[in-house]
N, C-alpha and C positions, 0 to 999 in steps of 0.2 A: 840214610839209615844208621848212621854212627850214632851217630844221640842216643835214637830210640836201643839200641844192643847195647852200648854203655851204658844207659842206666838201667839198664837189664845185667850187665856184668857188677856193678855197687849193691844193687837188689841182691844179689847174690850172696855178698857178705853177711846179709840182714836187713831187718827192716827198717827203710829208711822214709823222711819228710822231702816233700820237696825244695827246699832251700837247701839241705841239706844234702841230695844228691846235688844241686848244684857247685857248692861248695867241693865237694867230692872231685865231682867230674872236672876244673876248673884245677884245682890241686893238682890231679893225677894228669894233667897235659899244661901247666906253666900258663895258664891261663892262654893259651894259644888259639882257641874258638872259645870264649866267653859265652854266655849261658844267661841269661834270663829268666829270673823263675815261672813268668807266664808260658814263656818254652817250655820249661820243664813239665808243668802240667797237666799241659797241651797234649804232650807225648804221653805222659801217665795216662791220662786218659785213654786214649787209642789203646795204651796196652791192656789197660783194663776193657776195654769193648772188648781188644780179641781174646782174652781170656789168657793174658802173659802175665798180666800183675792183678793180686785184689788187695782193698783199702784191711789192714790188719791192726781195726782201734788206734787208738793214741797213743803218747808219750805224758811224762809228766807234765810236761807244759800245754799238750793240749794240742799237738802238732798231728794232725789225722798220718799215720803208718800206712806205707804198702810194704808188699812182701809179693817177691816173684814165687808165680806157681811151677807145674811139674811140665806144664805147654810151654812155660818161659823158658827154664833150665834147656830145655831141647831144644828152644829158638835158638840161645846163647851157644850153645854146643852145636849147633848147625852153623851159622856164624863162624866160630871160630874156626873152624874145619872148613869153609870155604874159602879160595882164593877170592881174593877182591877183585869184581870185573875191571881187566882193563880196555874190554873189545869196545866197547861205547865210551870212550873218555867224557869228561866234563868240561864243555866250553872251557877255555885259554883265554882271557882277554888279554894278555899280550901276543900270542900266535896272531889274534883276530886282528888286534891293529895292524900287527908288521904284514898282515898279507892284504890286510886295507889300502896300507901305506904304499905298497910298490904300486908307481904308475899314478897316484894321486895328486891332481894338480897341485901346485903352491906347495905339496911337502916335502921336506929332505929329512929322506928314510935314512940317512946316514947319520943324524944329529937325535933320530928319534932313540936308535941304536945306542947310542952312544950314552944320551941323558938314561936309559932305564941301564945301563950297563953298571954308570956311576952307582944309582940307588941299588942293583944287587948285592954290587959288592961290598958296599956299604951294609947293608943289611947281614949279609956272610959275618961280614967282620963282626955287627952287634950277635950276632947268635953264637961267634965263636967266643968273645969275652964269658958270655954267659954261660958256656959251656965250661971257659977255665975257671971260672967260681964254683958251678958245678963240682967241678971234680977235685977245687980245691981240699975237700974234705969228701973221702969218700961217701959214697950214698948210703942214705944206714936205716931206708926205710925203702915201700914199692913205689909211693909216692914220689920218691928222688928219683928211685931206678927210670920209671915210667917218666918222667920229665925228662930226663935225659938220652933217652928214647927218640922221646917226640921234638926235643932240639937237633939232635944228630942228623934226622931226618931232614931237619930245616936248612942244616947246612949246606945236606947232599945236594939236597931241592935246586940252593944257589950257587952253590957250583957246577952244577947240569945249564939252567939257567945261563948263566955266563960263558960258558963255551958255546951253546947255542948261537949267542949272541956274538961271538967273534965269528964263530962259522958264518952266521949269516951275512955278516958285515964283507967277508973275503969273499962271498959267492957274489954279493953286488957290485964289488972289485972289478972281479972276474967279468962280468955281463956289461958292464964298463966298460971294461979294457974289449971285448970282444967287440962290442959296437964300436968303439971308434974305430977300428980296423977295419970293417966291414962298409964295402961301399953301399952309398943308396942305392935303394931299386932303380932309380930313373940312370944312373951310371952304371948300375949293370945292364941295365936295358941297352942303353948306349952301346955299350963297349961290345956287347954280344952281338949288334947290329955291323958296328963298324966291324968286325972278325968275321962277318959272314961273308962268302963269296955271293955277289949279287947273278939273280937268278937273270938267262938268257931269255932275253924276248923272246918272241915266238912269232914267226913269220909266216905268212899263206903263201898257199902254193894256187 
């Protein structure tokens, strides 16, 4: 539902074309979810079914206008004012592997760790340059502010990420180091056997 509210929050500015909320929307997050104009469209549409945006004539060039209505402004303004659910998260495809991966014949979940570890940090590092360019020159529009925003985020993102992934890595350690300690069942069967005092026959009278 980001899309659809974002180009409900550019609508907002004035009337805008579809290429042109793309360009927008694309700007104001560092190109971080790139945009499609058949996308954009797509969404326009729907808002116009629900009665969020109507087409508002042309531009000189001929570019057909929309302009968010007074049911839009309240979508946006409802939006804004709610917390974003986090009770239903959105599939993880790295959660999904790493809980694939334990127990997986032929895989070493240690190596799997390891290889996505290199590319977070990796990745951290490229969003942190991009940040000190960023901030090389202060930000002197919303479009910088709002980039810089949505990179910060990027960072936190892999740094969360990366602790994760040590955590995980010490808890397989752990489950490790616990197994080999731990004797097989058929040697504790054994050893519980041999420790029993064996029971007295039982004789007739």
């Amino acid at each position: 539902m980001s899309i659809r509210h974002g180009l409900l929050a550019l609508l907002e500015r004035g009337p805008r074309y579809g290429s042109q909320l793309r360009t927008e929307f694309e700007s104001r997050t560092g190109s971080t979810w790139p945009l499609n104009v058949g996308q954009v469209y797509t969404t326009l549409s729907r808002l116009e079914r629900d009665g969020l945006v109507v087409q508002d004539g042309e531009d000189d060039q001929g570019h057909a206008l929309y302009s968010i209505t007074d049911g839009g402004r309240t979508e946006l303004r409802n939006w804004f004012e709610t917390p974003v659910d986090r009770s239903n998260p959105p599939r993880d495809e790295l959660a999904i592997k790493l809980a694939m991966a334990v127990g997986a014949p032929g895989v070493d979940i240690r190596a799997v760790i390891q290889s996505q570890r290199h590319h977070t940090v990796r990745a951290m590092q490229d969003y942190t340059r991009l940040k000190a360019q960023a901030l090389a020159d202060v930000p002197g529009n919303r479009d910088e502010v709002a980039w810089l925003l949505v990179l910060e985020q990027l960072i936190f993102q892999a740094e969360a990420e990366a602790r994760w992934l040590d955590h995980c890595e010490s808890r397989l350690v752990r489950l490790a180091e616990a197994a080999a300690t731990d004797p097989e069942p058929e040697a504790r069967t054994a050893n519980h056997t041999q420790g029993r005092t064996p029971a007295r026959p039982r004789t007739r009278r």
